[in-house]
C-alpha positions in Angstrom: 96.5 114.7 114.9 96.4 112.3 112.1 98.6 110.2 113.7 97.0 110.3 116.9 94.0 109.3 115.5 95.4 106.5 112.9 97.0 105.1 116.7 94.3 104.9 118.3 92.1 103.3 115.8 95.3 100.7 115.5 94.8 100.1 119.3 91.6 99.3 118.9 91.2 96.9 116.5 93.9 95.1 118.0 92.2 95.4 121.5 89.0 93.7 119.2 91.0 91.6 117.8 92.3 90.0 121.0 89.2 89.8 122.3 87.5 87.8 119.9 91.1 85.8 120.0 90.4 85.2 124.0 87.0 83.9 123.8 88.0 81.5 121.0 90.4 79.9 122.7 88.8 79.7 126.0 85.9 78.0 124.1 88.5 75.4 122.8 90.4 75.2 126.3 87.2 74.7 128.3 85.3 72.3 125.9 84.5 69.0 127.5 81.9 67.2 125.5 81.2 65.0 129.1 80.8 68.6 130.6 78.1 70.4 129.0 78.6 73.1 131.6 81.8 75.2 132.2 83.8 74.6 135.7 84.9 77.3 137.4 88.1 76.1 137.7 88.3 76.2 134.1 87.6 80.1 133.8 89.7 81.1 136.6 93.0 79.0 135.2 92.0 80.0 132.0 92.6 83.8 133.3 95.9 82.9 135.3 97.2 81.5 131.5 95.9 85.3 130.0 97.6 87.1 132.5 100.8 85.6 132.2 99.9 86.0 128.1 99.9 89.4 129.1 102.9 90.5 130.4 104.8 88.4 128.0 102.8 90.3 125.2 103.1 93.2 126.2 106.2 93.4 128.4 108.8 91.1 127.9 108.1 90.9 123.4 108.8 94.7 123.1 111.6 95.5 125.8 113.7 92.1 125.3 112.7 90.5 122.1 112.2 93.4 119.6 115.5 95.1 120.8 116.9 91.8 120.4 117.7 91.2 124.0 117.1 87.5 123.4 118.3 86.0 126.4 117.1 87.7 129.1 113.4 87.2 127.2 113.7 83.6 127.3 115.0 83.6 130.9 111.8 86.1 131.7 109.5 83.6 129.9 110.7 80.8 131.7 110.1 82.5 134.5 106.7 83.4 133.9 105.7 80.1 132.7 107.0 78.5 136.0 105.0 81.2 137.9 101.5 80.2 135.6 102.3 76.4 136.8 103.1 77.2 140.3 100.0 79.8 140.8 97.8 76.9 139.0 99.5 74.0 140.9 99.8 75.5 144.4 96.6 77.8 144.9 93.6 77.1 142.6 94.0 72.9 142.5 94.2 73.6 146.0 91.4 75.5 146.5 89.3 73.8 144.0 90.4 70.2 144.3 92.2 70.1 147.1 91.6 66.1 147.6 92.6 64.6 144.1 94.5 67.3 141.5 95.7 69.5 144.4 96.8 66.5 146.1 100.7 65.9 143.9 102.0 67.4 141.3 102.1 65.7 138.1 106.0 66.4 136.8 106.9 69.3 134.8 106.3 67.8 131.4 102.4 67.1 131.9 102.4 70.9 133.3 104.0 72.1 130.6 101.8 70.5 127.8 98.5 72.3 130.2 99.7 75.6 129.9 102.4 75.9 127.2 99.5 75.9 124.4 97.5 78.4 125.5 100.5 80.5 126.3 102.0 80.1 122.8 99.0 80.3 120.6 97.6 83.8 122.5 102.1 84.9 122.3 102.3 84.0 118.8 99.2 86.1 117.4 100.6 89.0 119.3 103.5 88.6 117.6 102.3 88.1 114.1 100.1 91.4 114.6 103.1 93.3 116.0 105.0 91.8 112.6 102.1 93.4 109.9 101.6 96.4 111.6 105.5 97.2 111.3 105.2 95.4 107.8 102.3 98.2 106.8 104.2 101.1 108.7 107.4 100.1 106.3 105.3 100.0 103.4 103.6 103.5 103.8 107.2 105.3 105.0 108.6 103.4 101.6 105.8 105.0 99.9 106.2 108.3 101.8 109.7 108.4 100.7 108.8 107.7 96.9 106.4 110.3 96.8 108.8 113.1 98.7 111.0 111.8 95.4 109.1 112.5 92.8 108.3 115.4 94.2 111.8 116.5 94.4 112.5 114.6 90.9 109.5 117.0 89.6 110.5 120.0 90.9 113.9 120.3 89.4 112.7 119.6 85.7 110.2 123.1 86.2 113.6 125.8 86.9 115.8 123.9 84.5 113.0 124.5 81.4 112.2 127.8 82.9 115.6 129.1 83.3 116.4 127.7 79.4 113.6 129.6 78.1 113.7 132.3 79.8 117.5 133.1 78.3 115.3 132.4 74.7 113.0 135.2 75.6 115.7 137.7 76.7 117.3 137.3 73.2 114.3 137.6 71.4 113.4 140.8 73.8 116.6 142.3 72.8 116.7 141.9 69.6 112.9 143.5 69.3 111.7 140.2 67.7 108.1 140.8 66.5 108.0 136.6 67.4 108.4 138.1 71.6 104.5 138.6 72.1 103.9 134.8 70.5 106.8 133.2 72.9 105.2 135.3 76.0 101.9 133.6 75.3 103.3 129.6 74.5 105.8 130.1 77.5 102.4 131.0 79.6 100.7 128.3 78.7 103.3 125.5 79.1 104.2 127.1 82.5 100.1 127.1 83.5 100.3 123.5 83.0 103.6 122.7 85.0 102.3 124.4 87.9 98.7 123.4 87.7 97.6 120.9 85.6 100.5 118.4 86.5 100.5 118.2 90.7 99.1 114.9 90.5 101.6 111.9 90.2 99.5 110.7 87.0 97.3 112.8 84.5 95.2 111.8 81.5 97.2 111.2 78.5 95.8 113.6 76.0 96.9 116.9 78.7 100.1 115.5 78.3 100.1 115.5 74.9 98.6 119.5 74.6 101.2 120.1 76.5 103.9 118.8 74.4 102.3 120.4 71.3 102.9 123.5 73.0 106.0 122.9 74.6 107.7 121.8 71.2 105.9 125.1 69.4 107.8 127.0 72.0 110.7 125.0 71.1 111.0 125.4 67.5 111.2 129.0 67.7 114.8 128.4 68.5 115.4 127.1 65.4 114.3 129.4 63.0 115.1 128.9 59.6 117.7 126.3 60.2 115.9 123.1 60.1 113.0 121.2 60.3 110.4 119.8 63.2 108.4 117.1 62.5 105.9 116.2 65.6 103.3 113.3 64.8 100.6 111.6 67.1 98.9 107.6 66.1 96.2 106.5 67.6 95.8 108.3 71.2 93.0 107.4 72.2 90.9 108.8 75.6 90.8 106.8 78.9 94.9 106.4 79.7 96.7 108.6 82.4 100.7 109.3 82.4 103.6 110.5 84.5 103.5 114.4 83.5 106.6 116.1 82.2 108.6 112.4 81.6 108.7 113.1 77.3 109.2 116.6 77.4 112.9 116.0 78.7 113.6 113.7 75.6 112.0 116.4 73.7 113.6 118.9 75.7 117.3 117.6 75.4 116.3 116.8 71.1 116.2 120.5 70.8 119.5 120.9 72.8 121.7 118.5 71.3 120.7 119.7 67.6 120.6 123.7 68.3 124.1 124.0 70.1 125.9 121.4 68.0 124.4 122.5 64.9 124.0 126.4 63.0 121.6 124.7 59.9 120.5 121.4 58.9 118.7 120.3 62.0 116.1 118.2 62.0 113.9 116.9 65.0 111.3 113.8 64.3 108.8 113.3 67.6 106.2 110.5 66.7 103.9 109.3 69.6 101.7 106.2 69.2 99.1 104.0 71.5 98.8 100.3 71.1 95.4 98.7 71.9 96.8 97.4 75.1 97.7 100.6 76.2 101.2 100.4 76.1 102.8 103.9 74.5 105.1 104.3 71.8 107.9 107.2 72.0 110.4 108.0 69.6 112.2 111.1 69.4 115.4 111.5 67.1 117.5 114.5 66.0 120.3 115.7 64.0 123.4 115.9 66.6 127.3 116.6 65.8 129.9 115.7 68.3 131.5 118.9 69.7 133.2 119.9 72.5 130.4 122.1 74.5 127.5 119.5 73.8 129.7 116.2 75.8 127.9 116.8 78.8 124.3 117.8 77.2 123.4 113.9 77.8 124.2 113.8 81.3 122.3 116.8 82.2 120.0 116.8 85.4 116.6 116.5 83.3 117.8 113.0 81.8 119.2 111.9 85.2 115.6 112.8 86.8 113.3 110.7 83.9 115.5 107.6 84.3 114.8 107.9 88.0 111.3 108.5 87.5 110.4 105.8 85.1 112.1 103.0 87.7 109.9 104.9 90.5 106.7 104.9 88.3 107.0 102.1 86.5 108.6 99.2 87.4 109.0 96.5 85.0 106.7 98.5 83.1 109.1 100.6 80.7 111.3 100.2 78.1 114.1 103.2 77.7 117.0 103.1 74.6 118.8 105.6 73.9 121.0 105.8 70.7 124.1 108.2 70.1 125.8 107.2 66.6 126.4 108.7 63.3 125.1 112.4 63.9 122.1 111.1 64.7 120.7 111.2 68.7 117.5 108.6 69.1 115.7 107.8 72.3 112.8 104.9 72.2 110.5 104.4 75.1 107.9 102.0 75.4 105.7 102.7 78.8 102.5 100.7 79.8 99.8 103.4 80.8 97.4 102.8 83.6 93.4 103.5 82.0 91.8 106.1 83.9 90.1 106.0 87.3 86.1 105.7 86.3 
């Protein structure tokens, strides 16, 4: 229905569109400054050149030229041009002056140069209106696509916290952890935000942030006793929206790399600050030792889906390093925010 709708309204400005084109023209084509009246002859030729406008514009253009049947187009159009000049030279001089224009025919050339302006000028719009509308139609099914993306991009980083989490919860559950009530009610709320809070493809900057407050609370209860967790905000102001659920991977993947790699000692440092030109400061860095079941932790699907959705969301407007030397695992990410829709 949509489409239906967003057709029609497409037919119809183009039908307005060549309208207005057709009375311009024929105001140019018919303006004789010795004549302040218009000749009949004028009007009816000027609707023999239209018609044959016609058909090429709407017949030959889309079943020879846009399936790239070149040829046989230009052998049409030659054609129909020597049917425009035949029609004009053979039946309305004839009828309207039969004694001095209708009397010989001029040559080809000086026929041509009548009716070959007319016939290009009302071809070529049609042709450079056929060329935006596909343009537009390519942009919105590249746009289409983008946003089908994301939304696949999205929807995979939602199980893969879940499922980690949920194995946090079990253990906790089993082991009759007095912490299980407090984990029940920070898993909640993280999860009320994924599936809620975050459908849009941008939301203000200081939800995100709540969110990762509570999303690295949940976090550290892995840890325990067997490290540290620093998380510090600068200068955040109000008035700046963000991709949801982009930092939580880095964060995400921090507490992965330190907690299987690592029984004590861990340390975690998250600091998140706002320059005045709204460009955002990440840094997230942990403790991380090289074993043999953590190789593959930074190749995981999460990582692979923000590095996909940072060139989707912001083009040429990101900055992503990520460090792996010495123990020590350090991702830096500079974004430029978009302010807020007032």
């Amino acid at each position: 229905m949509a489409f239906k709708r967003a057709f029609l309204n497409g037919t119809s400005k183009e039908i307005l569109f060549q309208v207005v084109l057709h009375i311009v023209l024929f105001l140019f084509f018919s303006f004789d400054r010795n004549e302040p009246s218009i000749p009949e002859f004028k009007v009816v030729a000027f609707i023999n050149y239209a018609l044959g406008a016609l058909v090429i514009n709407y017949v030959l253009l889309p079943h020879f030229f846009y399936r790239k049947k070149y040829l046989q187009f230009f052998v049409f159009v030659t054609i129909m041009v020597a049917l425009i000049i035949a029609v004009e030279e053979l039946v309305l001089e004839q009828i309207y002056y039969p004694d001095t224009r209708g009397a010989s025919f001029p040559g080809i050339s000086y026929s041509l140069l009548d009716v070959m302006p007319v016939i290009t000028i009302l071809a070529g719009f049609k042709f450079a209106w056929d060329a935006s509308t596909k343009q537009r139609e390519v942009e919105q099914l590249r746009s289409s696509i983008q946003e089908s993306e994301l939304q696949f991009l999205k929807s995979q980083i939602n199980p893969h916290f879940l499922f980690n989490n949920l194995n946090n919860l079990y253990s906790y559950a089993m082991a009759q952890s007095p912490k299980t009530p407090s984990i029940i009610l920070e898993l909640s709320s993280v999860l009320r935000y994924m599936l809620y809070d975050c459908k849009e493809q941008y939301v203000p900057l200081r939800k995100e942030i709540e969110h990762l407050k509570d999303f690295t609370k949940l976090s550290e209860l892995q840890i325990e006793e067997r490290g540290t967790v620093n998380f510090e905000i600068e200068n955040v102001p109000l008035g700046y929206n963000i991709a949801p659920l982009i930092l939580a991977v880095f964060i995400e993947n921090a507490f992965k790399h330190s907690t299987a790699s690592q029984s004590d000692g861990i340390f975690i440092d998250i600091h998140i600050r706002l320059t005045e030109n709204g460009r955002l400061d990440f840094e997230c860095s942990n403790s991380f030792r090289s074993v043999a079941n953590t190789e593959s932790l930074s190749k995981g699907i999460g990582l692979q889906n923000v590095k996909k959705r940072l060139c989707l969301l912001y083009p040429n407007a990101h900055e992503l390093h990520i460090q792996n030397e010495q123990n020590r695992y350090k991702v830096h990410l500079t974004m430029q925010l978009k302010p807020e829709a007032k």
